[in-house]
N, C-alpha and C positions, 0 to 999 in steps of 0.2 A: 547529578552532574550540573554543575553550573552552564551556564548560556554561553557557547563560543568554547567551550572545551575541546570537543568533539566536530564543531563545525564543518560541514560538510561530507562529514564521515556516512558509512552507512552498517550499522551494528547489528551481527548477528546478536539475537537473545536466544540463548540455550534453552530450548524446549524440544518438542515433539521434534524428530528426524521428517523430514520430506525429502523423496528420490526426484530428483529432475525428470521432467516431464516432456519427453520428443515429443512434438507436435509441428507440422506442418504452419500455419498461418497461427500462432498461440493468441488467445485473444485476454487481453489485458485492458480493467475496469479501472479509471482512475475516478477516486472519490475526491472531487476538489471543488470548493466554494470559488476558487479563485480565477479568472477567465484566464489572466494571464500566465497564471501558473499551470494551469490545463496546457494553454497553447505551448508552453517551452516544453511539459514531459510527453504532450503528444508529439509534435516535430521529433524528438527523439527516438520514439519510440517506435513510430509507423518510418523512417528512416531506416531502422535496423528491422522490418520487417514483421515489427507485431497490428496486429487486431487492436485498435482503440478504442474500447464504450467510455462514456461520461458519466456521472453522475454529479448531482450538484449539490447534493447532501446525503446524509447516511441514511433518510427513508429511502431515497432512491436506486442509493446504491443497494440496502437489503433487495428491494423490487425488482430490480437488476439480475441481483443474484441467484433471488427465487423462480424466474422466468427463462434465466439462460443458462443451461448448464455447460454450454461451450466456455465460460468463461475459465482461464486458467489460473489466476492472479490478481490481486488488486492491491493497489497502490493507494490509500487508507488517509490522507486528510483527518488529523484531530479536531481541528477547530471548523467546525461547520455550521450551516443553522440546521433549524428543523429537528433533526439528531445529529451529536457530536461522531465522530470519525471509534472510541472506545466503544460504545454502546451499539452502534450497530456492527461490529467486531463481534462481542458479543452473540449477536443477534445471528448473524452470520455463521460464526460457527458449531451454533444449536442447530443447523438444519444441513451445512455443507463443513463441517469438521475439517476434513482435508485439503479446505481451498484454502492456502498461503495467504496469508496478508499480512503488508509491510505497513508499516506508520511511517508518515509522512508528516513532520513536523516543524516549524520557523521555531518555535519557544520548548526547548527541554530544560526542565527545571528539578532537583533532586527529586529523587524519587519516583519520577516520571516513568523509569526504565518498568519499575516494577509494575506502573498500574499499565502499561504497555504489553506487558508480558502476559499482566494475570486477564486483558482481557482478550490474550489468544494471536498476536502478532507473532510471526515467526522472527521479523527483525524491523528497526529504525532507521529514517534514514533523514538526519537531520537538514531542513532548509539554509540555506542554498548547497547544492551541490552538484557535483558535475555532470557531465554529459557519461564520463568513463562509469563514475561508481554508482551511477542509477543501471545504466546498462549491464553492468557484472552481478548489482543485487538481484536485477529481474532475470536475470541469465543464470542462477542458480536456481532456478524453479521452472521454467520452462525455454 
């Protein structure tokens, strides 16, 4: 997909089925290098009542993930240091298969959909986008 096709959209990728997840207080990891961009999906997100962890790169966020199994969802950063947002997807779903994660991406560039896919996201959700459609993708999963 070229850059700004899609913009602001957020894409289901057809794969494995996941059943929405009742949970009381859901807690949701956002994997993001970026301070500012942490601060706008957390305000959103602890707003409508989720659970907020950080991570500031995808070691962290695996570390995260291996240490808390409350965690319901994560919100996945491709471009990261340390480890890239794909890799530790990966990484992640060798040990916790069932836990959703969405990419979270400024730059989609052809082909991107697939290497997204094949490394286990349930869906994309292109930088910048709104308040509404972060909220409906995360509200498909818990």
């Amino acid at each position: 997909l070229p850059h700004g096709d899609r913009q602001g959209a957020c894409i289901r990728i057809p794969s494995v089925v996941h059943t929405k997840q009742t949970i009381k207080n859901p807690v949701n990891l956002v994997a993001e290098d970026d301070e500012s961009n942490f601060a706008l999906i957390e305000i959103i997100l602890k707003k409508a009542g989720y659970v907020v962890l950080h991570a500031k790169n995808g070691q962290e966020a695996i570390d995260l993930c291996k240490t808390n199994q409350e965690i319901n969802l994560v919100l996945m950063d491709i471009k990261m240091p340390v480890m890239n947002g794909l890799d530790a997807t990966r990484y992640i779903k060798g040990f916790r298969a069932d836990l959703p994660v969405i990419a979270v991406t400024a730059y989609l560039r052809s082909g991107d959909e697939h290497l997204i896919k094949a490394a286990g996201c349930e869906e994309y959700c292109q930088k910048p986008f709104t308040r509404e459609s972060l909220l409906e993708m995360v509200g498909k999963y818990v």
